[in-house]
C-alpha positions in Angstrom: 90.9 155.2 25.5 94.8 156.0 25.3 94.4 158.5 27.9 93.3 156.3 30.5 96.4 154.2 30.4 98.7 155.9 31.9 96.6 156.7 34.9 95.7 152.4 35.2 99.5 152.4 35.3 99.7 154.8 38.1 96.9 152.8 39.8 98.7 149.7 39.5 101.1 151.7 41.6 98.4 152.0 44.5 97.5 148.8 44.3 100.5 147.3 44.5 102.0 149.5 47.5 98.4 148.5 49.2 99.1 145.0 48.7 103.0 145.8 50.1 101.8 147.8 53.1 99.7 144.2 54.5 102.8 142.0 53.7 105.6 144.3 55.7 102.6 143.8 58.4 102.2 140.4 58.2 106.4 140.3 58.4 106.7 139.2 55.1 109.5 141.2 53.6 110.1 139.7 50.7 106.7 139.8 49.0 106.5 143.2 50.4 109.7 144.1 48.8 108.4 142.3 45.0 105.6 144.7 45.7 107.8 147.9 46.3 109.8 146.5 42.7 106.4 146.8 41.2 105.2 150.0 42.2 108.1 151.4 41.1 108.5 150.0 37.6 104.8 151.1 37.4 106.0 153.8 38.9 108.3 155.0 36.5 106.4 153.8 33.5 103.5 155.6 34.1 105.0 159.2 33.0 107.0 157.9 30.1 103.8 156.6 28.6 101.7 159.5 29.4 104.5 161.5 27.3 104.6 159.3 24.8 100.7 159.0 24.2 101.2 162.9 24.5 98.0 162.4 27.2 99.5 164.3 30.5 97.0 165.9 33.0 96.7 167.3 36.1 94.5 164.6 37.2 97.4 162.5 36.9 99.9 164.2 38.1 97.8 164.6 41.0 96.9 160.5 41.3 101.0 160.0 40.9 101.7 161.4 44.3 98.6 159.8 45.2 99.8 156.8 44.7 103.4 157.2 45.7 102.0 158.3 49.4 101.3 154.9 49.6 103.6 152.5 47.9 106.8 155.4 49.1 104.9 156.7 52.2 103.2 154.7 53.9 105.3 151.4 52.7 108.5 152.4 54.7 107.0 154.3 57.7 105.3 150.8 57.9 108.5 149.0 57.9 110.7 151.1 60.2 107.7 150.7 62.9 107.5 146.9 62.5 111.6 147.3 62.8 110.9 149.7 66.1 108.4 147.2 67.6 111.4 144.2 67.4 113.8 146.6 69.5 112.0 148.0 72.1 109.7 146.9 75.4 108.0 150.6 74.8 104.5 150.1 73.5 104.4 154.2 72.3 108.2 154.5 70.5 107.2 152.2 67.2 104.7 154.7 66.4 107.6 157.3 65.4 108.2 155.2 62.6 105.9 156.9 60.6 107.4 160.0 60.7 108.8 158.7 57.6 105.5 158.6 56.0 104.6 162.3 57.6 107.8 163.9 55.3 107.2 161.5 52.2 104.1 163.3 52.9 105.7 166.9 53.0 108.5 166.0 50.1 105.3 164.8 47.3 103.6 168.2 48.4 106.8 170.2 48.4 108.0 168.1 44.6 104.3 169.2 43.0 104.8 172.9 43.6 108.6 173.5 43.2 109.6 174.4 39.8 113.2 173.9 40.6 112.6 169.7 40.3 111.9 169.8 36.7 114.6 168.3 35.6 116.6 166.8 39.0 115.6 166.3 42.5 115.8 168.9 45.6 116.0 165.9 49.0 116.1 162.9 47.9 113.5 161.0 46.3 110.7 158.3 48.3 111.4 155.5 46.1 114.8 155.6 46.8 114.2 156.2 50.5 111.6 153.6 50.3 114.1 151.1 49.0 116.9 151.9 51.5 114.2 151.5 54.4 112.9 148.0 52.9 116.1 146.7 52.5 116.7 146.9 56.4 115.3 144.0 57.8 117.1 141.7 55.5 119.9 142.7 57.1 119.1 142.5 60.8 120.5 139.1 61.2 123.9 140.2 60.0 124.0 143.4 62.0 122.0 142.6 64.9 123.6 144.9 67.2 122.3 148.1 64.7 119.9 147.3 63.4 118.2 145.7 66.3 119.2 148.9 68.3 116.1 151.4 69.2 118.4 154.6 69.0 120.2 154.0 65.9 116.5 152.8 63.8 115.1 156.5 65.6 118.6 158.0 64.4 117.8 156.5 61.2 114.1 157.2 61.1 115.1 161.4 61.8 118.2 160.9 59.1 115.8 159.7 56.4 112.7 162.2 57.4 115.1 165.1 57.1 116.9 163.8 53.8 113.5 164.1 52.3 112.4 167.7 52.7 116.6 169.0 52.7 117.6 171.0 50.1 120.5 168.5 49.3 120.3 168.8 45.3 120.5 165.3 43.6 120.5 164.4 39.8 117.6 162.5 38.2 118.2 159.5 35.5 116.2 161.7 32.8 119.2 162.1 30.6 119.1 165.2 28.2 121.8 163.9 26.2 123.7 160.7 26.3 127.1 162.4 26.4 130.2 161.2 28.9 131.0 164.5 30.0 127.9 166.0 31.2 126.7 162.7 32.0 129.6 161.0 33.7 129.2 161.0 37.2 125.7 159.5 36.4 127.2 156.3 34.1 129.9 155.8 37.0 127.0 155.5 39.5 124.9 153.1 37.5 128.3 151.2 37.1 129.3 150.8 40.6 125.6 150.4 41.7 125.2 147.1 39.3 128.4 145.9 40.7 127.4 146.3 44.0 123.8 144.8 43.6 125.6 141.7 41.9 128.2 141.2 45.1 126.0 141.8 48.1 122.6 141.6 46.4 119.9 143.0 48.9 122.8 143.9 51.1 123.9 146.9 48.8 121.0 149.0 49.0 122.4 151.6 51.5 126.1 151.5 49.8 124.3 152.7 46.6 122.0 154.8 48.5 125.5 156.9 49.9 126.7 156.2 46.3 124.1 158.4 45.2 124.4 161.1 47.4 128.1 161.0 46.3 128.4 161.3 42.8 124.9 163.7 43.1 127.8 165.7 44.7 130.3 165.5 42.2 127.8 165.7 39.1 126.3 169.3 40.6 130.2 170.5 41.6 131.3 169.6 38.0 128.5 171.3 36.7 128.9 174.6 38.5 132.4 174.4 37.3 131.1 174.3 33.4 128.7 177.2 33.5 
């Protein structure tokens, strides 16, 4: 039976991003946004355990991006056109909104077949783009001149798209060792990202987002600078 656990984990992904996709629709953001937390802890879980129970498989692997088309796909592109459809008159320009789910689409496809993401990321990751694009529309009534603004969400909608398929290299939190020095830049970031969840809450989601790129920066300079 153990081997069937971690892929009921990964399902509880899917059904969670499901459940997520019909509360951004509904405008719902928060519940969607509990559900986006949830596919992600399940999300993250689901490997761990499937090393653990020494039970990984293809079929898994393959049910995992699956699943993260949805809750990391889907999700967002699903958000930004609910965002696009607030801005603008046009009945056709909320539909580019899900470009975002086309290159989740292209950076799971491109993540299963390039042996260079082993150990850190090559563009950056859907869950965190997932969780940069949800945290948008808790912020529209603070910056309602941006965010409410048709170009900038397109601007935004190409940024993200093109983020996800670069070739921007960007450390994962799958530690090797627990050591400072090879390690640093990776503590500093969990450090300033608690900080900032704790002082702007749902607010700090694209400073940590930048914060990542950042110190993704530094950590792969400092590291070329060792070998």
């Amino acid at each position: 039976m153990k081997k069937y656990i971690p892929n009921t984990i990964t399902c509880l992904n899917l059904f969670s991003g499901c459940i997520g996709v019909l509360w951004v629709l509904k405008g719902e953001y928060t519940l969607a946004l509990y559900c986006v937390v949830a596919s992600g802890i399940f999300d993250f879980f689901d490997g761990m355990v499937a090393r653990l129970l020494h039970v990984k498989s293809l079929i898994g692997k393959e049910l995992d991006s699956l699943a993260d088309m949805v809750s990391f796909g889907f999700l967002p592109g699903a958000v930004m056109y609910t965002l696009l459809l607030q801005a603008t008159e046009n009945v056709y320009i909320p539909y580019l909104g899900f470009l975002i789910t086309v290159f989740s689409a292209l950076r799971l496809a491109k993540f299963n077949i390039d042996e260079r993401q082993t150990s850190d990321f090559i563009g950056v990751n859907t869950p965190m783009n997932t969780f940069l694009i949800v945290s948008l529309p808790f912020m529209v009534a603070s910056f309602p001149l941006i965010l409410g603004n048709v170009y900038f969400l397109l601007g935004l909608t190409l940024g993200c798209s093109l983020l996800l398929v670069s070739e921007l290299r960007l450390f994962s939190m799958k530690l090797s060792s627990v050591g400072w020095a090879e390690n640093k830049f990776k503590y500093i970031f969990l450090l300033v990202s608690l900080v900032l969840i704790l002082a702007f809450k749902i607010a700090a989601v694209p400073m940590v987002f930048l914060s990542y790129i950042l110190f993704s920066v530094f950590h792969f300079r400092q590291q070329g600078r060792n070998v």
